[in-house]
C-alpha positions as CSV (number, residue, x, y, z in Angstrom):
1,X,110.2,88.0,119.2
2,X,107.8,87.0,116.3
3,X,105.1,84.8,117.2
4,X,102.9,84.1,114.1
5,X,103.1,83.8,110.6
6,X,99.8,85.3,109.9
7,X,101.5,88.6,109.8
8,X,99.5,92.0,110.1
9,X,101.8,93.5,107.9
10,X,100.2,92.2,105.3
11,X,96.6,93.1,106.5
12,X,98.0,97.0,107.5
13,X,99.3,96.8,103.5
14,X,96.4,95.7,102.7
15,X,93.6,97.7,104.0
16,X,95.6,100.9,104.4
17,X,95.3,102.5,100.9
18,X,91.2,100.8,100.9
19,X,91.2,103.2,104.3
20,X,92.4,106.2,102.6
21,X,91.1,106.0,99.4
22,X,87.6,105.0,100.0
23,X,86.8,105.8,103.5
24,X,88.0,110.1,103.7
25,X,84.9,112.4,104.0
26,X,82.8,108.9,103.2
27,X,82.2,109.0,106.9
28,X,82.1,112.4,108.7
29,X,82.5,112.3,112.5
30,X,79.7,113.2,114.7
31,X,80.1,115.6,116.8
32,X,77.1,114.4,119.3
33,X,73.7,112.6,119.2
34,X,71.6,114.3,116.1
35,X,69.3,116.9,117.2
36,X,70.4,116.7,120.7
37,X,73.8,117.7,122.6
38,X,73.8,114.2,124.3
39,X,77.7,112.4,123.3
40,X,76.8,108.7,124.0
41,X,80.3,106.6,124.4
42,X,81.2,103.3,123.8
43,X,83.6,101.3,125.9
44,X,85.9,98.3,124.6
45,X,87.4,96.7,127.2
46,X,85.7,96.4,130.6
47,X,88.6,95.8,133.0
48,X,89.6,98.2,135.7
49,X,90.6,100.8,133.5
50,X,87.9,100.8,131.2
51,X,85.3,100.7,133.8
52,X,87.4,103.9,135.2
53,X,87.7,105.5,131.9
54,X,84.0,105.2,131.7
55,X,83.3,106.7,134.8
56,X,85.9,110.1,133.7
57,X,83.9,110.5,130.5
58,X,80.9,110.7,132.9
59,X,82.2,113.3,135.0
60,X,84.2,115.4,132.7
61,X,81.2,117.0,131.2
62,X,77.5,117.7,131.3
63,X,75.2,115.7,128.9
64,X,77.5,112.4,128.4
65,X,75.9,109.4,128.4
66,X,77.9,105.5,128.3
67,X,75.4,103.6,125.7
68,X,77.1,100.7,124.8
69,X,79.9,98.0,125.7
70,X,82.1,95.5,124.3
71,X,84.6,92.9,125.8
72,X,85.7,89.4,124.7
73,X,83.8,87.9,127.8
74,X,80.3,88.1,128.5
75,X,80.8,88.2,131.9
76,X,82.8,91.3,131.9
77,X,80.4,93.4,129.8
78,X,78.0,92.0,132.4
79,X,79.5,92.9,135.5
80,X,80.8,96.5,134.3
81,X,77.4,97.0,133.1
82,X,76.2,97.1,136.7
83,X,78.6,98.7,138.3
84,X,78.4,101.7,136.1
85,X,74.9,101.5,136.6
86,X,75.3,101.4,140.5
87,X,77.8,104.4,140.6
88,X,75.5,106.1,138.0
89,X,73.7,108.9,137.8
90,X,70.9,106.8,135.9
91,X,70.6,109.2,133.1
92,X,74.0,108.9,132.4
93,X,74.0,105.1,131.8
94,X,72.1,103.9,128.7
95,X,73.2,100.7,128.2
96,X,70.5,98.1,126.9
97,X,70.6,94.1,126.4
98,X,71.0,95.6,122.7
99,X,74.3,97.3,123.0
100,X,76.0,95.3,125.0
101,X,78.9,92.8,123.0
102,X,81.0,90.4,123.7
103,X,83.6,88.1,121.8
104,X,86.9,88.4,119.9
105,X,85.3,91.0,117.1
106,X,82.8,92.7,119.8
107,X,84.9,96.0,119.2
108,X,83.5,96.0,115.3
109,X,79.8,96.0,116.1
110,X,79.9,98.4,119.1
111,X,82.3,100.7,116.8
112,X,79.7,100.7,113.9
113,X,76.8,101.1,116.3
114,X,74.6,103.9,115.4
115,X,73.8,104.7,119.4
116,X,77.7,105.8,119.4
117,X,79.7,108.5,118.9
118,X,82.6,108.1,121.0
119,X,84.9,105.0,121.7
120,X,86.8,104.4,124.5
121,X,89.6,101.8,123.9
122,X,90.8,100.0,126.9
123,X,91.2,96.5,125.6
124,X,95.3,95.2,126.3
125,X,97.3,97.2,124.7
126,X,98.2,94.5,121.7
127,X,94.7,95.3,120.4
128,X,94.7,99.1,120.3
129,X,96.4,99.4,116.5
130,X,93.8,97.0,115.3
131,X,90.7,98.5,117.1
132,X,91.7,102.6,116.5
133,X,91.9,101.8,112.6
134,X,88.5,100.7,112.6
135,X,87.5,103.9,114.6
136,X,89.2,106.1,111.9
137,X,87.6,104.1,109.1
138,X,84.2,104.7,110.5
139,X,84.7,108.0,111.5
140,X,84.3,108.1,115.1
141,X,85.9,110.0,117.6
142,X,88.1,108.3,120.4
143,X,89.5,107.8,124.0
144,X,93.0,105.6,123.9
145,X,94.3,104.4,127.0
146,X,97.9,104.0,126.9
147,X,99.7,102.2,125.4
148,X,99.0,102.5,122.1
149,X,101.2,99.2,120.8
150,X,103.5,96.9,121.2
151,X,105.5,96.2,118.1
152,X,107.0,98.0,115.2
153,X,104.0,96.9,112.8
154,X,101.6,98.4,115.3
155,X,102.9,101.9,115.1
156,X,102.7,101.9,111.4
157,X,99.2,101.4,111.7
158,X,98.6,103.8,114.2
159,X,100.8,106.6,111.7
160,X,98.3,105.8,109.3
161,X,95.4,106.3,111.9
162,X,96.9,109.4,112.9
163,X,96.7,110.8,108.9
164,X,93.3,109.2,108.8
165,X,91.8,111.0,111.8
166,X,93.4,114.3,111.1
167,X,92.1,114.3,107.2
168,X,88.5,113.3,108.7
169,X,88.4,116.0,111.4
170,X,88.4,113.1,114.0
171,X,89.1,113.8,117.7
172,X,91.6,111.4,119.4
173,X,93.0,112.2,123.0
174,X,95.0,110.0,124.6
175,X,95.8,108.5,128.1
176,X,98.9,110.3,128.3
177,X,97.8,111.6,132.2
178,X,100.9,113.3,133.1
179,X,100.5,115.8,130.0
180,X,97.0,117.0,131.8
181,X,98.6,117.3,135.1
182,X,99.4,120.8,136.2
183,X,102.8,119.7,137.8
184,X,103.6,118.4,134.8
185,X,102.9,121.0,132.4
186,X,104.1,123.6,134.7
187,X,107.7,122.0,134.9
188,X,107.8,120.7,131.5
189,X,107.0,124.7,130.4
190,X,109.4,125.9,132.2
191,X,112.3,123.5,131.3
192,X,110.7,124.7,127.2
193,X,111.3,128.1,128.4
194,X,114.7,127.6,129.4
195,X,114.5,128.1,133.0
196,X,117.0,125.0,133.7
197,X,119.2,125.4,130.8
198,X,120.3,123.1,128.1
199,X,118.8,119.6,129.7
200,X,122.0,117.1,129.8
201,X,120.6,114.1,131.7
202,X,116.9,112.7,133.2
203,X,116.3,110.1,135.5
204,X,113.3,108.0,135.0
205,X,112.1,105.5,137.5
206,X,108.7,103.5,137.5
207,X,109.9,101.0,140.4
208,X,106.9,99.3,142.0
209,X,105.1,96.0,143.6
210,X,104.2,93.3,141.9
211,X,101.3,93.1,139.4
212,X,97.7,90.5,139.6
213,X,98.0,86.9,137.6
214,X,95.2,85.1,136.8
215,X,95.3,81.1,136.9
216,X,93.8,79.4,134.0
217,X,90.2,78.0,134.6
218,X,88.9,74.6,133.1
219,X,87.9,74.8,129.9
220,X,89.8,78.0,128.5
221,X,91.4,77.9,125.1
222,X,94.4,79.2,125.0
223,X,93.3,83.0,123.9
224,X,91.4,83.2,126.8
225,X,93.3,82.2,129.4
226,X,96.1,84.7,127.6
227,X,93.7,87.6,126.9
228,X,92.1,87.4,130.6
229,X,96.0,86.9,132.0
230,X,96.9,89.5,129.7
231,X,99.8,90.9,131.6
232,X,102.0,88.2,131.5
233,X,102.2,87.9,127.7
234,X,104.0,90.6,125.6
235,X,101.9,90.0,122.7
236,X,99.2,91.4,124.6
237,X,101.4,94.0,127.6
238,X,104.6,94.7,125.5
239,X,105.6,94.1,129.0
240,X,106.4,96.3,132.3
241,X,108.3,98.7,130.5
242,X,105.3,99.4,127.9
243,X,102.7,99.0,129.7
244,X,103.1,100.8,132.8
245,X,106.3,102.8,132.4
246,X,105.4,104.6,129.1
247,X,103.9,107.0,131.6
248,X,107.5,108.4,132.5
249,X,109.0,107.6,129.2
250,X,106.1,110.2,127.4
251,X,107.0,112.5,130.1
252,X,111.0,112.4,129.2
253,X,110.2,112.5,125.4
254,X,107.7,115.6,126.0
255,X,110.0,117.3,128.0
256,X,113.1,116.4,125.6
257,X,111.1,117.1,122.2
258,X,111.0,113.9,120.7
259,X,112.0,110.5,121.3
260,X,115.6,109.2,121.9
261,X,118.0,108.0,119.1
262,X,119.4,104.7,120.5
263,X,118.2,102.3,124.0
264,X,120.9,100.3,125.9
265,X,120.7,98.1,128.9
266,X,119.3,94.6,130.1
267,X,116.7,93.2,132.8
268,X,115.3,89.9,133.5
269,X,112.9,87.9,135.7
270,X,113.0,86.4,138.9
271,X,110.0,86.9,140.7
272,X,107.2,85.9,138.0
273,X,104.5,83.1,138.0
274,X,106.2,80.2,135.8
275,X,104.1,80.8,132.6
276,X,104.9,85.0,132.7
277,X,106.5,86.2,129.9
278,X,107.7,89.1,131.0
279,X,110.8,90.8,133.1
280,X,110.3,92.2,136.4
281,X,113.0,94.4,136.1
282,X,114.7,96.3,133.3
283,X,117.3,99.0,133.4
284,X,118.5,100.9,130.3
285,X,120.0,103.9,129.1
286,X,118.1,106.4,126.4
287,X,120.1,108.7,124.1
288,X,118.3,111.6,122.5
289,X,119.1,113.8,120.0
290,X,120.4,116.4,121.6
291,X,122.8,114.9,123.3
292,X,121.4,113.9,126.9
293,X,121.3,110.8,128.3
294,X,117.9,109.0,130.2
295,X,118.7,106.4,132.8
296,X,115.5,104.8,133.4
297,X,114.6,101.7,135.4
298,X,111.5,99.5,135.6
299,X,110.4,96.6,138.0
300,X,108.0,95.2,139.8
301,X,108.9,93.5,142.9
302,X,109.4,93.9,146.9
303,X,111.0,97.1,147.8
304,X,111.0,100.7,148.1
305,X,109.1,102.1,145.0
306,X,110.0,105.0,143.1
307,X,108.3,106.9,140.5
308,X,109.8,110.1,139.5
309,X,111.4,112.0,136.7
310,X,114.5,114.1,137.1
311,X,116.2,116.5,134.7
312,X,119.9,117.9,135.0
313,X,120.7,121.0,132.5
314,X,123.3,123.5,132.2
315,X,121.6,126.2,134.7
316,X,119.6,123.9,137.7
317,X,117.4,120.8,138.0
318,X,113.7,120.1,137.8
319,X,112.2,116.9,139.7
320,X,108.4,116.1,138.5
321,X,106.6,113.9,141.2
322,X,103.5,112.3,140.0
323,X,100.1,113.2,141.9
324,X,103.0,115.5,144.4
325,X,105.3,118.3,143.8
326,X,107.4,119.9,140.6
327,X,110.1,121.8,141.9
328,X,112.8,123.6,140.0
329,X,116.3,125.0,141.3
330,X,119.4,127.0,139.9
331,X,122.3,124.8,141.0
332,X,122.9,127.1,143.9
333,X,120.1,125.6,145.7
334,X,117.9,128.6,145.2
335,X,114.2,128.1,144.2
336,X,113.2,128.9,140.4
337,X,109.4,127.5,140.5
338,X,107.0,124.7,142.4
339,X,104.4,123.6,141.7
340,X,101.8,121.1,143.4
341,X,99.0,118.5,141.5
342,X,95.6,119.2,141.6
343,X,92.7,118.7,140.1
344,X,91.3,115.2,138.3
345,X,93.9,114.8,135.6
346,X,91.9,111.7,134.6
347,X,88.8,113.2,134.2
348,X,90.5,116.4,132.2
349,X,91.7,114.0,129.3
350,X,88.1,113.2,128.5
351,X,86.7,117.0,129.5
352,X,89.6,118.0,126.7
353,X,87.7,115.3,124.2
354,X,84.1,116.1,124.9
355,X,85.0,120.2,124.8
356,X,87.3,119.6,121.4
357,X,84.3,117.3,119.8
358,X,81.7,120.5,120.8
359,X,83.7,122.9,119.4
360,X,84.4,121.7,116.6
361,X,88.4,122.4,117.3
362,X,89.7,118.3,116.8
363,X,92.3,117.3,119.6
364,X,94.7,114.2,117.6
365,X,97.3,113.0,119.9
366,X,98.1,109.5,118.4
367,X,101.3,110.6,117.1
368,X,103.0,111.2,120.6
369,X,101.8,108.1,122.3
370,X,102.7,106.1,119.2
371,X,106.0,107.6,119.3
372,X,106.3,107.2,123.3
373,X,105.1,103.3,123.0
374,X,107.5,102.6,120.3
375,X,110.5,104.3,122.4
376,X,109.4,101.8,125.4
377,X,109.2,98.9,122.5
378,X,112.8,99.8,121.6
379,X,113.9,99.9,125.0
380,X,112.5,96.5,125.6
381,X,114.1,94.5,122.7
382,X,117.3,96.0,123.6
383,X,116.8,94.4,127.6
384,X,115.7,91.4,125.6
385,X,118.1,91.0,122.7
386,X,121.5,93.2,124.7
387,X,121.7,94.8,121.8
388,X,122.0,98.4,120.7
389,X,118.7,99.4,119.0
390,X,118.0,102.5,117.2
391,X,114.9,104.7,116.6
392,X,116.0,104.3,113.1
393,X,116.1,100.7,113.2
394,X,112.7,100.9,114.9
395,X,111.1,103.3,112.3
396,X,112.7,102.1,109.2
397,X,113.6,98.7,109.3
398,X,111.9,96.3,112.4
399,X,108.8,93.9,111.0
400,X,108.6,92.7,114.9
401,X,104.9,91.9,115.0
402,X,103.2,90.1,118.2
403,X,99.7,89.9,117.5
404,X,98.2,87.5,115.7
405,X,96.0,88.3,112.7
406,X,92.4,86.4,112.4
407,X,92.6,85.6,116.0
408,X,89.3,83.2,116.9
409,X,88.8,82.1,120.6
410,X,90.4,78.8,118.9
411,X,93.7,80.1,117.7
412,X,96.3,77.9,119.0
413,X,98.8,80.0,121.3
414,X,101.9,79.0,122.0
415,X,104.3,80.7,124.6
416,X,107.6,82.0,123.4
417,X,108.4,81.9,127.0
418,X,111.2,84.3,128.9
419,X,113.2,86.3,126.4
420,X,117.1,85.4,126.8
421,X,119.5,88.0,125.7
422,X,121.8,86.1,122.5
423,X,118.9,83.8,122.1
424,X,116.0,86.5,121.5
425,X,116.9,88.0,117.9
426,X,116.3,91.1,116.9
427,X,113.6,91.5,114.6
């Protein structure tokens, strides 16, 4: 699917070798507030998540203050803006009239505010490329909720935002949860240490019910009715499968070391408002380098849900649960290790930040969720296109690019509608 000519390939050309050359050691990260040990935090994108994410930073350490927000409507950055003020504790909310944005290019002037040291990125996931480049380029540190894109051009960006951060010392954690859960890093440890075997085949499921949809109100252009609907437009969600599921896929490619070679299967829609774009159920096969084989399945509709991750290898089997159990077995039956969630796992990602950004020991995880979110990219253009696609193909060769460069609340949208395997190339 390519929706616009006005192609961000041309701007990530562009701007990339202006963003290396000029900008490395121009602007050195902050570690916190000068002359104090206050880390004030900017958040783009007050939805749900972002009002959450804001509320982790809070807690995850002593001395962290939320001093500015940014959304494209008014009335978000509004009504976040009291709710975190509500929750509070008052000295941890420092918002004023004056740091508070809103509009398509909000995320540049909260990024570039002086009162901020750290941004949180929770716009849709379309946006993250865009908006973590202009975090590198400034020299900030960052929070990026998952995903972090949904196209091929977007994860070149963020591989350049990745070389950008590293060279500048930059902090960048991710919302990767699973990989700060204790189940999850004692079974994935244990399968690294061999305690299963040679791993031949994992099961991934993310089946659950059905998601929100916003009607269009009187008077919306069309980017925002699609940017406050944004999960029924893959431009904006890179659909179930990226969205939500990338969750389980990052666990399968952390566990498997690396992402998979090649995606295989189909899905379709059924059960979505008229004007969704996206499946509500997708099914595929993953192969991965060394041989194993991932069945995974995504939907969202009426049914039993599911959301697991299973591993078969040549001495027993590990089952990961999120939020419940990790349990390990020798094929005999017989117990090898288990190991129940606790803890905040949300809050931890941002404890991991503020600690790393203290100690002056950067954290840079772009890589892995870039690598993740493309793997659920590839497995969705081969649901929507039937074929076979290849990380290869994915890495080396697909200009698939969604978002639309120089988007203005007037840029005319239009819908590319359901994605039909045989009609939906591959690009």
């Amino acid at each position: 699917m390519k929706r616009n000519p006005l192609s961000r390939r041309n701007f990530v050309k562009a701007s990339s070798a202006t963003v290396i050359g000029a900008t490395l050691g121009s602007l050195a990260p902050r570690a916190h507030a000068a002359g104090s040990d206050t880390i004030r935090v900017g958040l783009v994108g007050c939805g749900g998540r972002g009002s959450g994410a804001a509320m982790n930073a809070i807690k995850s350490a002593p001395g962290v203050q939320i001093s500015a927000l940014a959304d494209v409507f008014p009335k978000k950055v509004k009504a976040t803006r009291k709710r975190l003020e509500k929750a509070g504790p008052a000295e941890a909310i420092t918002v004023t009239d004056a740091t508070c944005f809103s509009g398509i290019n909000a995320y540049k002037e909260l990024i570039r505010h002086p009162d901020v040291d750290v941004v949180i990125l929770a716009t849709p996931p379309g946006f993250r490329p865009v908006h973590l480049a202009e975090v590198v380029e400034v020299g900030k540190h960052a929070f990026i909720e998952k995903p972090a894109c949904v196209d091929a051009v977007g994860y070149r960006s963020l591989l350049k935002s990745d070389e950008i951060a590293r060279q500048k010392g930059i902090s960048v954690v991710t919302g990767t949860m699973f990989r700060r859960s204790n189940n999850y890093m004692d079974g994935v440890q244990a399968m690294h240490d061999g305690k299963i075997g040679d791993i031949l085949f994992a099961q991934a499921r993310y089946c659950s019910g059905g998601i929100w949809y916003r009607p269009r109100k009187e008077g919306m252009t069309d980017v925002e009715y699609q940017i406050n609907n944004w999960y029924h437009f893959v431009w904006l969600c890179g659909d179930q499968i990226v969205e939500q599921a990338v969750h389980n896929i990052d666990a399968i490619n952390w566990a498997m070391g690396g992402p998979p070679t090649k995606a295989y299967g189909s899905g379709g829609q059924r059960n979505r408002p008229a004007d969704s774009e996206i499946y509500d159920s997708t099914s595929l096969d993953f192969e991965y380098p060394n041989g194993a084989t991932l069945s995974f399945m995504c939907r969202q509709h009426a049914g039993r849900n599911d959301v697991s991750n299973r591993f078969v290898g040549t001495k027993g089997t590990a089952v990961i649960m999120p939020f419940g159990n990790t349990i390990l077995k020798i094929h005999d039956g017989s117990l090898i290790t288990r190991s129940k969630y606790k803890g905040d796992a949300y809050t931890q990602e941002h404890t991991d930040l503020i600690n790393s950004i203290r100690s002056g020991k950067p954290i840079v995880e772009i890589k892995e969720l870039a690598d993740s979110s493309l793997t659920a990219v590839m497995g969705r253009m081969a649901a929507y296109t039937g074929q076979a696609v290849t990380w290869d193909f994915m890495t080396q060769e697909s200009q698939l690019d969604l978002v639309p460069a120089g988007l203005t609340r007037e840029t005319q949208m239009v819908s590319q509608g359901v994605a039909v395997p045989g009609r939906t190339k591959l690009v």
